[in-house]
C-alpha positions in Angstrom: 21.0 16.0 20.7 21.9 12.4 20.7 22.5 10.4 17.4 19.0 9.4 16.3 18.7 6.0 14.2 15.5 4.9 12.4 14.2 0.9 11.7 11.0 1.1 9.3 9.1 -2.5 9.2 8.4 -3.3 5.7 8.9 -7.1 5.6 5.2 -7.9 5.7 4.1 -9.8 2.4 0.3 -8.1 3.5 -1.7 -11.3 2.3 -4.8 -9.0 3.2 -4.4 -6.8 0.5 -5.1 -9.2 -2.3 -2.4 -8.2 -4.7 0.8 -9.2 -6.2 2.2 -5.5 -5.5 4.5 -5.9 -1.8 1.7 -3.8 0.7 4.1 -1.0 1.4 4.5 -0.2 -2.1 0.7 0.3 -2.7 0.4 4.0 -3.2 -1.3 6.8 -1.1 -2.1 9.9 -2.8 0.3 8.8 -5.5 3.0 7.7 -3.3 3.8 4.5 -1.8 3.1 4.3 1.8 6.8 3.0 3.2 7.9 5.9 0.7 5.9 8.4 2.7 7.3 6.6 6.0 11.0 7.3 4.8 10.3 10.8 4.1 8.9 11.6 6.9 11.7 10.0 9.1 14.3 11.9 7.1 13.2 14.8 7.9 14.2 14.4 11.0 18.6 14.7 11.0 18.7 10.7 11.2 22.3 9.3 11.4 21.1 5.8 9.7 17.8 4.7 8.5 17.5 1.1 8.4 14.4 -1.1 6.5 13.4 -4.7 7.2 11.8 -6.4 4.3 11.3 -9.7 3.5 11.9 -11.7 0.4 11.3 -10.5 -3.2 11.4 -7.0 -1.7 13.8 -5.9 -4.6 11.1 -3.1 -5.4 11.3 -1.7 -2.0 14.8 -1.5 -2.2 14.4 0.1 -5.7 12.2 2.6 -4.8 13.6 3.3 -1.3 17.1 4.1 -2.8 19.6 5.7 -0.9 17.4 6.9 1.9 18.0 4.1 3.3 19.7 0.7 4.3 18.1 -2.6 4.1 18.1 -5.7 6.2 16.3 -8.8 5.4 14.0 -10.7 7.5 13.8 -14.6 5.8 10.9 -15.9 7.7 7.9 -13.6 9.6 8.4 -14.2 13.1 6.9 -11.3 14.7 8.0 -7.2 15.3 10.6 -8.3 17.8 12.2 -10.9 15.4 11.6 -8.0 12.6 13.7 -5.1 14.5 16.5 -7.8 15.5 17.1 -8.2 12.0 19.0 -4.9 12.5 21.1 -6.0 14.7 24.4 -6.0 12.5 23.8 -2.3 11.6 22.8 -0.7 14.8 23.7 -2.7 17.7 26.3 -1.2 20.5 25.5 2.0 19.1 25.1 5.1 21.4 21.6 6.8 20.7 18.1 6.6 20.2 16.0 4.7 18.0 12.5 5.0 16.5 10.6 1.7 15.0 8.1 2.9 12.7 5.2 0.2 10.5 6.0 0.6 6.7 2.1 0.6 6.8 1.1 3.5 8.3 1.8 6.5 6.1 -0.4 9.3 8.2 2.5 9.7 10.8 4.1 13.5 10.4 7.5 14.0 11.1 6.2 16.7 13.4 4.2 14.0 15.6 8.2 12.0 15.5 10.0 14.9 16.7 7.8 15.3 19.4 7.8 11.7 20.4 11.5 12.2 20.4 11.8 15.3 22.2 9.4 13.9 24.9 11.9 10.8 25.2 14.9 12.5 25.7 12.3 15.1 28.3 11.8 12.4 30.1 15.6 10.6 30.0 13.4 6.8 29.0 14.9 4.0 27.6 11.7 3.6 25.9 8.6 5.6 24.8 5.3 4.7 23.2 3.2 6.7 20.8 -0.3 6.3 21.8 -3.4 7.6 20.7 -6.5 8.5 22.3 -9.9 6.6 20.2 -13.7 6.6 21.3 -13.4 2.8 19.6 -10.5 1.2 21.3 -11.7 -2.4 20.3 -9.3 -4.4 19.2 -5.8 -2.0 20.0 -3.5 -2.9 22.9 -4.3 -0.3 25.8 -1.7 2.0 27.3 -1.8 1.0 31.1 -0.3 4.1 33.1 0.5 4.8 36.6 0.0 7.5 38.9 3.1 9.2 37.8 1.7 9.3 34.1 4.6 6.5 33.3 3.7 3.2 31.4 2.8 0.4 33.5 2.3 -2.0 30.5 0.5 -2.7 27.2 -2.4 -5.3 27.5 -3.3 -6.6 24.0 -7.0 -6.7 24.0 -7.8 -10.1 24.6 -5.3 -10.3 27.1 -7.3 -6.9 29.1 -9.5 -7.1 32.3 -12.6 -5.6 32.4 -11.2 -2.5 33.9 -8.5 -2.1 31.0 -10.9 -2.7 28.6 -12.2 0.6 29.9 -8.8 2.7 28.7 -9.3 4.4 25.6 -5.3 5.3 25.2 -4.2 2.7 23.0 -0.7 1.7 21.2 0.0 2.8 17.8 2.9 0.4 17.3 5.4 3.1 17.0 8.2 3.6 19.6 11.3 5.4 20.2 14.0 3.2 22.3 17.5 3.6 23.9 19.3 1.7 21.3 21.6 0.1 23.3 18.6 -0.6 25.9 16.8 -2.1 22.7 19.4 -4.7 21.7 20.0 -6.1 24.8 15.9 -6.5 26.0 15.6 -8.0 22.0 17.5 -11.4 23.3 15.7 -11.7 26.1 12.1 -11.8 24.5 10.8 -15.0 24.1 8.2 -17.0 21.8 6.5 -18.7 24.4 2.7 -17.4 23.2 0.2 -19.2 21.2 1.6 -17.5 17.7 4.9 -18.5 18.6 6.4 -14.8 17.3 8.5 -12.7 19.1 6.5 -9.3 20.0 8.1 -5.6 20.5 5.9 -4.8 23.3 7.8 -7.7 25.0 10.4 -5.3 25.0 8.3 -2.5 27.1 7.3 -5.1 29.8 11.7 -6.6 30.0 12.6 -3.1 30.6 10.2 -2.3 33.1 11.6 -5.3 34.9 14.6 -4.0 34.9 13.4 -0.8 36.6 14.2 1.6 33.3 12.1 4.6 32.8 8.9 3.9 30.1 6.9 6.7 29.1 4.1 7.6 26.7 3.8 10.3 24.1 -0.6 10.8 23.0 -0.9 12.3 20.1 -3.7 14.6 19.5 -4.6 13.1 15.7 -5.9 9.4 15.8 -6.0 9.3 12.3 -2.0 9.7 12.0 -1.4 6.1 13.4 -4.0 4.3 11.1 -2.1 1.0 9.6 -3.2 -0.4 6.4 -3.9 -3.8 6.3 -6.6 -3.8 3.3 -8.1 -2.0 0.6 -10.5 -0.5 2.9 -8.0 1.0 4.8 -5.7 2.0 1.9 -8.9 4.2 0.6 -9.5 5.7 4.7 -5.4 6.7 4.6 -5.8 8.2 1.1 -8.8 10.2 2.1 -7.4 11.3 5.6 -4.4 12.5 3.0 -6.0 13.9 0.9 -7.8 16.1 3.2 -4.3 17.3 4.7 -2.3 17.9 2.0 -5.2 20.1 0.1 -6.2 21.9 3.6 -2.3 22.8 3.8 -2.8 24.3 0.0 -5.5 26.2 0.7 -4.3 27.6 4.5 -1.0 28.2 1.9 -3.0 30.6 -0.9 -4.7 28.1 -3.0 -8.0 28.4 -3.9 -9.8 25.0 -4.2 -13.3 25.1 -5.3 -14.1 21.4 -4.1 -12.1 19.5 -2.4 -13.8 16.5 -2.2 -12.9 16.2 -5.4 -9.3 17.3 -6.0 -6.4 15.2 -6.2 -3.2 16.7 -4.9 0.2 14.3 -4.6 1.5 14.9 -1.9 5.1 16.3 -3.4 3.3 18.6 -5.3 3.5 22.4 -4.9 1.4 25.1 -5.6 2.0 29.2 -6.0 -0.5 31.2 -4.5 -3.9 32.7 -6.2 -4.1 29.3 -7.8 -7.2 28.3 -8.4 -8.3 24.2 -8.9 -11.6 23.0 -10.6 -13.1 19.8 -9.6 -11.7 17.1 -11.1 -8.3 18.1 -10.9 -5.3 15.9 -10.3 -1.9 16.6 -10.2 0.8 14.3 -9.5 4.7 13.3 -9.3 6.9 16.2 -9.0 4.6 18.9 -10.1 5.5 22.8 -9.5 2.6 25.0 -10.4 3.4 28.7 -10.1 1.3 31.6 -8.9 -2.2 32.9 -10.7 -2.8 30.0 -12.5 -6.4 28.5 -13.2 -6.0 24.3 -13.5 -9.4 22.3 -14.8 -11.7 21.1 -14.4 -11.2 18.0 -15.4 -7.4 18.3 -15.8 -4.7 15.5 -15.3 -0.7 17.1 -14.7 2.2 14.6 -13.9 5.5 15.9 -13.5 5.4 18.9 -14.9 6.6 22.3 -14.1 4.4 25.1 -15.0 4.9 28.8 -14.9 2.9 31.6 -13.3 -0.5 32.9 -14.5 -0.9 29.5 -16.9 -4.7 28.0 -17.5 -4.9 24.6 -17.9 -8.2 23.3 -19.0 -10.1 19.8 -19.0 -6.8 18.4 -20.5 -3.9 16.0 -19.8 -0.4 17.4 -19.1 2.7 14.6 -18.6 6.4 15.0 -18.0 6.5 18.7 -19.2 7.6 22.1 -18.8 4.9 24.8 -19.3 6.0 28.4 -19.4 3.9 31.8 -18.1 1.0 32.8 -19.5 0.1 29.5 -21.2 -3.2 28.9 -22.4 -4.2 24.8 -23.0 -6.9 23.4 -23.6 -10.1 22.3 -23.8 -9.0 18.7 -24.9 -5.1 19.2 -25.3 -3.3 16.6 -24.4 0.6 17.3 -23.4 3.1 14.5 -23.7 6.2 14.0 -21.9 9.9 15.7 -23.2 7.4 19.0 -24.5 8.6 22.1 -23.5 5.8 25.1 -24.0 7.5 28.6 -23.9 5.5 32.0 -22.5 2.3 33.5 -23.7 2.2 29.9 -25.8 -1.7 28.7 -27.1 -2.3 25.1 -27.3 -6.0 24.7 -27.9 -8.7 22.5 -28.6 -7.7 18.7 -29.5 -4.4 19.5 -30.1 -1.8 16.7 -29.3 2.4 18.0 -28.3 4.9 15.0 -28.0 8.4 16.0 -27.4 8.3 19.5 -28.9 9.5 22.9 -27.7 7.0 25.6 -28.4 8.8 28.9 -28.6 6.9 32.5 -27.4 3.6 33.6 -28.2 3.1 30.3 -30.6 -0.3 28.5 -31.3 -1.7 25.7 -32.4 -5.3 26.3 -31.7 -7.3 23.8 -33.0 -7.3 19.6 -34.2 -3.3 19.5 -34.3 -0.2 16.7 -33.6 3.2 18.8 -33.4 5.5 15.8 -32.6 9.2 15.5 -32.4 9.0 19.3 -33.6 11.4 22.6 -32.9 9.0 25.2 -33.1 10.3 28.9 -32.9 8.3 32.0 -31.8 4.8 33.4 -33.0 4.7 30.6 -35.2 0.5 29.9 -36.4 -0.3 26.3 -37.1 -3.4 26.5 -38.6 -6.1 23.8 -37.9 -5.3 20.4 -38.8 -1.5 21.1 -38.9 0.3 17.8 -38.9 4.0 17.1 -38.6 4.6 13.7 -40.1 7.2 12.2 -37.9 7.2 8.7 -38.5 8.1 6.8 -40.9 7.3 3.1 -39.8 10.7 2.5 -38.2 12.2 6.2 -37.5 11.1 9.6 -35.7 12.3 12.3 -37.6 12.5 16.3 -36.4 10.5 19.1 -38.1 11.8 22.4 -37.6 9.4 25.2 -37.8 11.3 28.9 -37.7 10.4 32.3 -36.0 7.2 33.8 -37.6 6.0 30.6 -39.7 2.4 31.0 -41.1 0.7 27.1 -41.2 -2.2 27.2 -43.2 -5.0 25.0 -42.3 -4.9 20.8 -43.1 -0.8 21.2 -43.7 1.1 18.0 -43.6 5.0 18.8 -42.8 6.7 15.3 -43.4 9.9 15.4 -41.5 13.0 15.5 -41.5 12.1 19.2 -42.7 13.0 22.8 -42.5 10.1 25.8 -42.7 12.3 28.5 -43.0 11.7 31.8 -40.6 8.4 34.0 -41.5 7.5 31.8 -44.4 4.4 30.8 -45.2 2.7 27.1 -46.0 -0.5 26.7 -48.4 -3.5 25.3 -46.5 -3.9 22.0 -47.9 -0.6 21.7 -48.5 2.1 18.2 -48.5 5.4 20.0 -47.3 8.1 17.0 -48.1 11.2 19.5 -48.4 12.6 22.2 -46.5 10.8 26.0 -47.2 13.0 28.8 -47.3 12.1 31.5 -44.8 9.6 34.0 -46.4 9.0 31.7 -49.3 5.3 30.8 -49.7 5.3 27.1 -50.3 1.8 25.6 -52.3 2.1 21.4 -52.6 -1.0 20.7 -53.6 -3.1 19.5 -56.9 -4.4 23.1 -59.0 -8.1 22.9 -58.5 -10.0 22.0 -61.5 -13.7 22.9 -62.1 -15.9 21.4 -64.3 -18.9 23.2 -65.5 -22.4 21.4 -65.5 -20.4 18.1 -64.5 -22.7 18.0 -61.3 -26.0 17.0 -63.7 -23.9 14.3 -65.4 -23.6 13.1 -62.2 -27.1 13.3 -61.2 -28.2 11.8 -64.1 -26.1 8.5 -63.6 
């Protein structure tokens, strides 16, 4: 296999999209589009991948990281002007090279490896990937001769009445020779109402040089969809969409609808999983197997164990054991970490806190900045009073800790293990373990005071 060499065009300001965000960084199914691009590409053993973008693209570059190198194009001269940009990074180099939009985010990196594969088939200095489309309007059609080879591509206004026929149009993805690439770039000219340089210029150079052009159709239309707008940003994201949770459920997942469950597109997902409407889940997730998510349930970067239910709650930046019960109305925040067999239940709020085995906090709780050990009870109401106005403070609950109900533990403080708290009860000092600690006012009653009362 020859060395393969990527150039992804992300220099496009993409005035269309009515936004301050750079259009390759606006996100499908949670992740921007030239990042889906990259990944894809990356996939595929490449010996440099190289990204034109234009100026103020330090977000690109930020987000792109080291997957790839970056050349700048200063001023928007067209695709051909774009791809010469890499020129000091690629040229003279033995190999082949694919040019891929920073736009269209449906390609697979199976549908590249066979556009690959089918160029080096075929021994071409250049191949298209083309698409077959019932609405051509608009596309630049894929003009073949007998031999199945590429004759030219005839931008639609440019077509004749008979091309206008051809329903096999370009997708504005190639793979090139990359030494046949740099030298056809010098030769393409500006001479067109525009005055940009095209890289279909670069088909119809070679093919006057007598090289060997060839097509490769792919079978899914949808793949090579560019975005341009908002309308097409919501078309990619719900062609996505569709794929990524088809390949969940083909992979064990149950999903009960579809329509209206959010999967990102790094996520993964154990099988015998079953997701309620309304689900999302996001970032770097890792679900495990058995588990019952929603409905109505957000999870962001979190890794959760197996046979863990997740209800009509909010789960961010967190690791969730086995067994795990949350919800209705939890909310988890980022830096918690939820041991096995752990209950976190209704409006119940966890902010950097480990929960140790077989804990609960069942009911109208915030357990914040908090070490709590294993089959601890907070009782409902339970409170750790972690600020102060200027510093967090920790709150350190031990092994076996009875919390009775409406307890405020004001940190920094120590319950010691299998001690007990008072409901109603102002814990400002550490416990020691199997102490029962009372910090409240002794209830007073006062006979017949209720008719004084009246009376006034």
């Amino acid at each position: 296999m020859s060395n393969r060499y990527a150039i992804i065009l992300a220099a496009g300001q993409g005035t269309r999209m009515k936004s301050k965000l750079y259009k390759v960084l606006h996100p499908v199914c949670g992740k921007p589009m030239v990042q889906h691009v990259v990944d894809h590409v990356s996939k595929l053993q490449m010996k440099k991948v190289v990204t034109i973008v234009g100026h103020g693209a330090e977000l690109v570059k930020t987000q792109l990281g080291e997957k790839s190198v970056f050349a700048l194009q200063e001023e928007q001269l067209g695709t051909a002007h774009a791809v010469m940009q890499a020129k000091d990074l690629l040229e003279g180099k033995a190999g082949v090279t694919i040019v891929v939009c920073g736009d269209t985010p449906l390609i697979k990196s199976e549908t590249m490896e066979a556009l690959f594969k089918h160029h080096e088939e075929q021994s071409a200095k250049a191949t298209i990937l083309t698409a077959w489309t019932a609405e051509p309007a608009g596309y630049g059609r894929v003009v073949r001769n007998n031999n199945g080879l590429v004759e030219k591509i005839v931008e639609h206004k440019d077509a004749s009445k008979e091309e206008l026929q051809i329903q096999e149009i370009n997708t504005g993805t190639y793979c090139f020779d990359n030494q046949a690439l740099f030298s056809a770039l010098k030769k393409v000219s500006n001479d067109n109402v525009q005055g940009e340089y095209y890289l279909p210029d670069v088909i119809e150079i070679l093919k006057g040089e007598g090289e060997v052009v060839t097509a490769y159709q792919t079978a899914y239309f949808e793949e090579t969809l560019g975005i341009n707008d908002r309308v097409a940003l919501s078309q990619a994201e719900s062609f996505m969409k569709k794929r990524i949770n088809e390949e969940h459920m083909r992979n064990g997942v149950t999903i009960i609808d579809p329509m209206n469950t959010y999967i990102g597109a790094d996520v993964e997902i154990g099988m015998d999983t079953i997701l309620y409407p309304g689900t999302s889940l996001s970032g770097n997730t890792v679900v495990g197997s058995d588990c019952v998510i929603g409905p109505n349930t957000q999870i962001e970067n979190c890794k959760l164990g197996d046979q863990t239910a997740i209800r009509q709650s909010v789960a961010v930046d967190s690791q969730i054991g086995s067994s795990v019960n949350i919800g209705p109305f939890a909310h988890i925040r980022p830096q918690s970490d939820i041991h096995d067999e752990v209950k976190i239940g209704n409006f119940v709020e966890v902010k950097k806190a480990v929960f140790g085995k077989g804990s609960k906090a069942s009911h109208l709780s915030y357990i914040g900045d908090a070490e709590v050990g294993r089959d601890v009870n907070l009782g409902c109401g339970s409170i750790t009073v972690n600020y102060d106005g200027k510093n967090k403070y920790l709150t350190k609950i031990e092994d076996g800790v009875f919390v009775g109900c409406n307890s405020n533990l004001v940190a920094p403080v120590t319950i010691g293990e299998g001690a007990y708290i008072a409901a109603g009860s102002t814990i400002t000092e550490d416990v020691p373990g199997k102490a029962l600690s009372i910090a409240r006012a002794r209830q007073v009653n006062k006979e017949d005071y209720a008719e004084k009362l009246n009376k006034k």
